[in-house]
N, C-alpha and C positions, 0 to 999 in steps of 0.2 A: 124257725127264723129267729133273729137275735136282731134286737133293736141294734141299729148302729148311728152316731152322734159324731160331732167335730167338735174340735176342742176348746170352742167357744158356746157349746153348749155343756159339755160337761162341767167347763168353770161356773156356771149358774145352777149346775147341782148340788155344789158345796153345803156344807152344813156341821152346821157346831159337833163335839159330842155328846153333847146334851139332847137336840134336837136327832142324830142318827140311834141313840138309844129309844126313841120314843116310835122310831122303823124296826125295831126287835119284834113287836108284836104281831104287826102284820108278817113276819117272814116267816113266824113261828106257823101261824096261820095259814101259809101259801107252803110252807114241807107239812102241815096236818095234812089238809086237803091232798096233795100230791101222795105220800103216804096212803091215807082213804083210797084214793085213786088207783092205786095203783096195784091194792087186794080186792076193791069191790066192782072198780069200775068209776063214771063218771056220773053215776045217778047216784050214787052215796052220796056225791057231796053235793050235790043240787039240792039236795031235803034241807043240809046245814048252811046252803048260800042266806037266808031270812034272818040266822042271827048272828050274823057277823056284824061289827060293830067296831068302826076304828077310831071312833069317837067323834067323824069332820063328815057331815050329811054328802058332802059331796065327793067325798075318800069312797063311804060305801056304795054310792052312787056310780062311780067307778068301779068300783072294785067287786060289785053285780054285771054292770056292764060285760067290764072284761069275760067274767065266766055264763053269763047270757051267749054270749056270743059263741062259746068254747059248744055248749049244751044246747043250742039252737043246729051245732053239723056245721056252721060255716069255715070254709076250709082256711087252712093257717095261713096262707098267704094275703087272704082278703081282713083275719082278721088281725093280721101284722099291720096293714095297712091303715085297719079302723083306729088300732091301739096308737099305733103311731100319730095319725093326724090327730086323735082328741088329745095328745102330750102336746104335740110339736105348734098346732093353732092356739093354744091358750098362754099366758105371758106367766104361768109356774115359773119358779125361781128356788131353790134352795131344796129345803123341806117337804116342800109340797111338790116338788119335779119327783127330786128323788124316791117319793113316795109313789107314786105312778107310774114313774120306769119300774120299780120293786114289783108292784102287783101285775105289772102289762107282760113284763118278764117270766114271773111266778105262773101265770093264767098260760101264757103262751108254752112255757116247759110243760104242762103238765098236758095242754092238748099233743103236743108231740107225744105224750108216752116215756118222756124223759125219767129219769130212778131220782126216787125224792132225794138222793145223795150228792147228785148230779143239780138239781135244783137248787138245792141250798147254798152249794159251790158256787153256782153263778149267782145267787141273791149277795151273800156275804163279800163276791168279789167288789162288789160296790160299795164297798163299807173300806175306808181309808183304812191302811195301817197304825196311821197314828190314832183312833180310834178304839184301836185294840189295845194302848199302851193305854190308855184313861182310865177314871176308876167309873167313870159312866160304863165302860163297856161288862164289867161286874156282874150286870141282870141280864148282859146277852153273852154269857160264856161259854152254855151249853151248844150255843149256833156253831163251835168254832168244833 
C-alpha cells in the first residue's frame, strides 16, 4: 500500500534544502534495513531497531513504531492505516511530515517484500528536483 495525500497536504510537506538533506540519513537507513531484509529476513533488523537514532526522541519513537508493527505480523493494510492516522492526526508541517511519510513509506516497502531498489525509488521520489540542483544535495548523492 502507498500512502496517498491531496494536494493541500503535500503543500505542508515542503521543506528547504537544507532541512531535505538532514532526511538523507533516515533513507539511507530505511534501503540498510530493506537491503538487511531482504538477504536475512525481517529478524535481522529487529536486533538493529534499539540503535537507530535520528536525533528527534519522537522521530525514533516513530520510526520503532512503524517497524513494531511490521515485526509484530500485523498485516499491511491495518498497518497502512496505523501509519497513516499517526501522520494525518498530528498538525506535522514541513520537515517533520516529510520525515514520517519517509519512514511509514520505507517500513511499509519493506513489509511488502519490496527490492531495496525499488525502495529508494519511492523514498527519493519525494525529494524535489530542485533539491537535487543544490549543493545541500552533495552528502545525499550516492541515494541518486
Amino acid at each position: 500500500m502507498v500512502l496517498a495525500f491531496d494536494r493541500e497536504f503535500l503543500n505542508r510537506i515542503r521543506c528547504t534544502p537544507v532541512e531535505i538533506k538532514e532526511l538523507c540519513t533516515s533513507i539511507r537507513i530505511l534501503i540498510s534495513f530493506a537491503e538487511k531484509a531482504k538477504k536475512g529476513g525481517l529478524f535481522v533488523i529487529e536486533a538493529e531497531l534499539e540503535n537507530v537514532d535520528l536525533g528527534n526522541l519522537h522521530l525514533n519513537r516513530f520510526f520503532k513504531k512503524c517497524f513494531e508493527l511490521v515485526f509484530d505480523g500485523i498485516d499491511a493494510k491495518n498497518t497502512y492505516f496505523i501509519l497513516r492516522n499517526r501522520i494525518l492526526l498530528n498538525a506535522y508541517s514541513g520537515k517533520e511530515l516529510l520525515h514520517r511519510i519517509l519512514i511509514a513509506e520505507g517500513a511499509l516497502g519493506i513489509q511488502a517484500g519490496n527490492s531495496p531498489r525499488l525502495i529508494r525509488e519511492k523514498l527519493i521520489s519525494y525529494l524535489p528536483d530542485s533539491f537535487w540542483d543544490s549543493q545541500e544535495s552533495i552528502s545525499c548523492s550516492e541515494l541518486l
